[in-house]
Structure formats: C-alpha cells, structure tokens
N, C-alpha and C positions, 0 to 999 in steps of 0.2 A: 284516127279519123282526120280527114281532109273536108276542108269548105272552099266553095266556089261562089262567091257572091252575084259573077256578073251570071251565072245558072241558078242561082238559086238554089243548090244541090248542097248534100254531107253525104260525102263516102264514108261508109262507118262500117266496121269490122262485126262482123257474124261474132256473138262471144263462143268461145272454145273452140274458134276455127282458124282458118287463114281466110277463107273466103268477106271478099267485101262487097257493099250494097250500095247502090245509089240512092238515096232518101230525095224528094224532089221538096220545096218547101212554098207556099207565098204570102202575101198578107194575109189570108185568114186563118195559117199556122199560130196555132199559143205556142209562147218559147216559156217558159220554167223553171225553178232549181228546187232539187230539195236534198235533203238529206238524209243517207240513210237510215230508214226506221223510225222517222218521220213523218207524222202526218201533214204537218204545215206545209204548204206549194207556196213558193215567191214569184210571183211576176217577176220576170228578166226580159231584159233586152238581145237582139240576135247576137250584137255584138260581144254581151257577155261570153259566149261560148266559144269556146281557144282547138286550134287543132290539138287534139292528143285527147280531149276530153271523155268522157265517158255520159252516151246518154241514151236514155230510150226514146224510140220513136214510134209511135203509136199512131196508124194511118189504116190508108185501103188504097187500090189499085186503079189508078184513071183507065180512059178510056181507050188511053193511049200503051197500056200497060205498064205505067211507068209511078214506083210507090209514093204518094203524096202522103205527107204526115201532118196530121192535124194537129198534134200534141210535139213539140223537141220540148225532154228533159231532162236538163244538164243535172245528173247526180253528184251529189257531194259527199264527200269523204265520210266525216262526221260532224256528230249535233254538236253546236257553242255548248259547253258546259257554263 
C-alpha cells in the first residue's frame, strides 16, 4: 500500500492478488485501528497509517467512478495481552 497526500488517495493491494486499487479518501473519511478479533475500534489519525500497512476500506462509487471510502481501517496484528 502507497499514500498520496497532496490526492488524497491509498493504492492498496486486492488481498490474494497482484492487482491494486485506488481508494480516494476526504474529510468525511473515519480513519481507525483495531485489532484483530477485536471488537474495540480506536479513533486514529491519517497520519497514523504507514505505507506497507494492511487496511480495509469500506466505501462506494462517486460519480465520477472513482472509489471513495468512508471508513480506512488500519488492522493490527494482535490484542495487548
């Protein structure tokens, strides 16, 4: 996964593919983390989230065809014990 700040975009990889996506994002995106198997969601900042990361993005299709995500959520590894 690639970020583009001055676009607002995460190129984020298809899981179990090579193919990648352009996610478009803006102020009214939630950013999030949680971890897996986890019910708890953390409020996060954009900047939390690092190229390589792993996250779902959960959105729908502007009008312009281009996927806007209302939800980026940075998953984490695993739970604090």
């Amino acid at each position: 996964m690639r970020s583009d700040e001055d676009k607002s975009t995460l190129t984020v990889r298809v899981r179990d593919t090579e193919s990648e996506k352009t996610v478009h994002y803006d102020a009214s995106t939630q950013w999030v983390s949680q971890y897996h198997g986890d019910k708890k969601v953390n409020n996060i900042d954009p900047s939390d989230v690092k190229d390589g990361d792993q996250v779902i993005c959960p959105g729908s299709f502007n009008e312009k065809g281009d996927f806007h995500a209302a939800t980026i959520s940075k998953r984490l590894s695993h739970s604090p014990q």
